[in-house]
N, C-alpha and C positions, 0 to 999 in steps of 0.2 A: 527322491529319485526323479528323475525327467524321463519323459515318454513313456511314466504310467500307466496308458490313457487303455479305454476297452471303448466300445459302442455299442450300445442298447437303444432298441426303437427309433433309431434314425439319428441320435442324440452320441455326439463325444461327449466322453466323460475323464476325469483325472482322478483317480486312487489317490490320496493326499498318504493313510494310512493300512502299511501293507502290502504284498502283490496281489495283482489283479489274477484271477484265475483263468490258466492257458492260456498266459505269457509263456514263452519258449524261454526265459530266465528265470522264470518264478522258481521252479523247484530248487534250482543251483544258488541265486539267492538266498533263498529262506533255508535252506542244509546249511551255508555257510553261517547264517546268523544264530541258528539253533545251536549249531558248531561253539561261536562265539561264548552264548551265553552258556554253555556247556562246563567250557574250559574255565570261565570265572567260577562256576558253584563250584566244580570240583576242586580247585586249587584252595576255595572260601571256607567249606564246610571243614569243621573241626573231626568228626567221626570220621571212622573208615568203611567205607565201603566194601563189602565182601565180592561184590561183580555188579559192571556196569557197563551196559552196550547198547547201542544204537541203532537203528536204522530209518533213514529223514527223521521224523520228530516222533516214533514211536522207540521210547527206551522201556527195557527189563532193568530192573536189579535190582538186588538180594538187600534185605535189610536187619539188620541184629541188634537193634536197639531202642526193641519196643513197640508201641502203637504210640505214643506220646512224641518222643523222639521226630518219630516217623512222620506226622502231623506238622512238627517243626520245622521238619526240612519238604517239606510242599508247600508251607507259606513262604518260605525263604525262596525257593525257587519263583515263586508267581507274581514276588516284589522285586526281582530281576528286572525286571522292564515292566513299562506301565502299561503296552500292547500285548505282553505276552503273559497268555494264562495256561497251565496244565493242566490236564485232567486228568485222573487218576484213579487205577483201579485195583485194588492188595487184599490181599489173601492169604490168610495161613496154609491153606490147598493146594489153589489151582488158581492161574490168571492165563486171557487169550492174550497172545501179541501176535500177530499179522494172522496166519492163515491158520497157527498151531495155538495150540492151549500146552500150559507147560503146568507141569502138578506133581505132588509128591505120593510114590507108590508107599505101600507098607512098610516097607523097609527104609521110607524118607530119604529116597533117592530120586534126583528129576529127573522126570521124563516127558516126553511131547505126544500129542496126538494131534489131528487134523480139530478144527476148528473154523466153524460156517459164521459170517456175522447175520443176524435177524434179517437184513436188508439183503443177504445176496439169493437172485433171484434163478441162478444156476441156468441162464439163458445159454446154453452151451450152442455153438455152431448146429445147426440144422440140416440133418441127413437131404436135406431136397437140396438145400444149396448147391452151387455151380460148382462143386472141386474136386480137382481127384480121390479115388478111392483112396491113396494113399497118405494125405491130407488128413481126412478122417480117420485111417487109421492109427495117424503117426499122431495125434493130439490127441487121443484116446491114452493110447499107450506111453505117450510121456506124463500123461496126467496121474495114469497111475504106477508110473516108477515115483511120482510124485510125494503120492499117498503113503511109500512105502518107507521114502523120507523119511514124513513128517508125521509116523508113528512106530516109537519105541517097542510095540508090541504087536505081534500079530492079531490078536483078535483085535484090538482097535483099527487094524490097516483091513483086518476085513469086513468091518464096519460100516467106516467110510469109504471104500471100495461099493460097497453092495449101494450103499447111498448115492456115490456118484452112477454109479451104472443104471439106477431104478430113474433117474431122471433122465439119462440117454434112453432110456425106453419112450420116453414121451417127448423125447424132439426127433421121434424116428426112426432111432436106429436098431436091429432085430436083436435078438437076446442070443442068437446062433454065431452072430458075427462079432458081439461084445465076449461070450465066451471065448472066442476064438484066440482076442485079442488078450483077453485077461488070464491065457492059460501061457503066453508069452513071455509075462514076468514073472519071478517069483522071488518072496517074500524073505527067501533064503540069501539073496542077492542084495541082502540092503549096504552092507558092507561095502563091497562094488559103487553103487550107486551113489551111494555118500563122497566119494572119492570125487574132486573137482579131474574134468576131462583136458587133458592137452589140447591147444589146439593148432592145428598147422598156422605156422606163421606166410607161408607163402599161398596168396587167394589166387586159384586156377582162373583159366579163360572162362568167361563164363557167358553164354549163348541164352539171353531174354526173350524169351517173344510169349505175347499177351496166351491164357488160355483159352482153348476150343474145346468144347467134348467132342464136337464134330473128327476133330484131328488128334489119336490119341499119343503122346507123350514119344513112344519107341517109336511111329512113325518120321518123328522131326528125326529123331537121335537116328535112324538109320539115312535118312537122307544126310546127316552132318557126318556119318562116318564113311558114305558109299562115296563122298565125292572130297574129301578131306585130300584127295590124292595132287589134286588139283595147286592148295596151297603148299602141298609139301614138297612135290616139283618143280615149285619156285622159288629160286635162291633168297628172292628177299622176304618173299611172304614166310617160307619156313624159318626165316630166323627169328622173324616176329612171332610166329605162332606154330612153335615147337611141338607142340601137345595138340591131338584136338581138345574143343572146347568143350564144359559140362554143360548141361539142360539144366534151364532154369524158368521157371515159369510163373507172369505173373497177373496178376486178375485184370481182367477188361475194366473201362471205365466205366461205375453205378450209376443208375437213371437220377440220380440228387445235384 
């Protein structure tokens, strides 16, 4: 590839082999290539597969022919390309793939649960930070319709619920107001939640301006609806902008 290149210590440099890390083509690149060498195993390998899925270069699937077998076809795959090596991790059990652990209950049916890797450091946004109340509340609370996802079972969702929440206690935030938030969802609702959301195809007017705690939110929105009057007794401005506009808000520029 041309214009490879990254900069380190003052110094260009050209990646001969590979993407450079945070290229804005790297990831769509390397999904296509992985794509690539995908489609040749699967068409090559003689066995069937029982289920096989992707997501970028992290795949599950099911295997029924063995540990020997199984070994065969992870050499096969790793002599695909001379750059490209797998790694791999199977279990009669249980395996994590991305945030969930997938395993087999009693009855030898899969199920998922939440899954931390060693390295994540659960550095969640910080209750002092600059943001609206609502901010906080709404990433709280999607985190854990989250949770409620990516466990088959309730005590496991209230597991990893109580887990995420015991570390929002130590970036700040009060155990009155986490209640609050976590009496919100319920576990009853997973059904619901699993369902992918419509979403409007027509994107409203939408009204940016950087945030202030000094000036809060409903102050701009009542100035944008006291005087909206203004564009809508104007023949042209009203045909341009039918609707008033929504509030949207977005962060001042960091000291970096």
């Amino acid at each position: 590839m041309r214009g490879n290149n990254f900069k380190l210590a003052g110094k260009n440099f050209l990646q001969i082999h590979g993407m450079g890390m945070g290229q804005i083509f790297s990831p769509c690149i390397s999904n296509r290539v992985v794509y690539y060498l995908e489609e040749h195993a699967l068409a090559t390998v003689l066995l069937q597969l029982t289920l096989w899925l992707r997501y970028r270069d992290d795949v599950p699937f099911l295997w029924d022919h063995g540990v020997t077998e199984l070994q065969n076809f992870l050499s096969f795959l790793n002599n695909l390309h001379p750059h490209f090596k797998f790694s791999d991790e199977s279990s009669l059990q249980a395996v994590p793939f991305l945030d969930v652990q997938i395993y087999k209950d009693h009855s030898n049916k899969l199920r998922v649960k939440s899954f931390f890797k060693p390295t994540y450091m659960h550095q969640y946004l910080h209750r002092l930070s600059c943001h609206l109340v609502a901010i906080f509340n709404g990433f709280i609370k999607g985190a854990l319709i989250r949770l409620i996802r990516n466990n088959s079972t309730e005590n496991d969702y209230i597991q990893a619920s109580q887990t995420f929440l015991s570390y929002l206690v130590l970036r700040g935030y009060s155990t009155a107001t986490l209640n609050s938030i976590l009496a919100k969802v319920s576990y009853n609702n997973r059904q619901h939640y699993l369902k992918d959301k419509v979403k409007a195809k027509d994107t409203p007017l939408t009204f940016v301006v950087p945030y202030n705690p000094a000036i809060p939110p409903r102050t701009i929105k009542k100035v944008l609806v006291n005087h909206f009057h203004l564009i809508a007794n104007d023949p042209l401005l009203s045909a341009l902008f039918p609707e008033p506009p929504i509030l949207a808000l977005k962060r001042q520029k960091s000291l970096g």
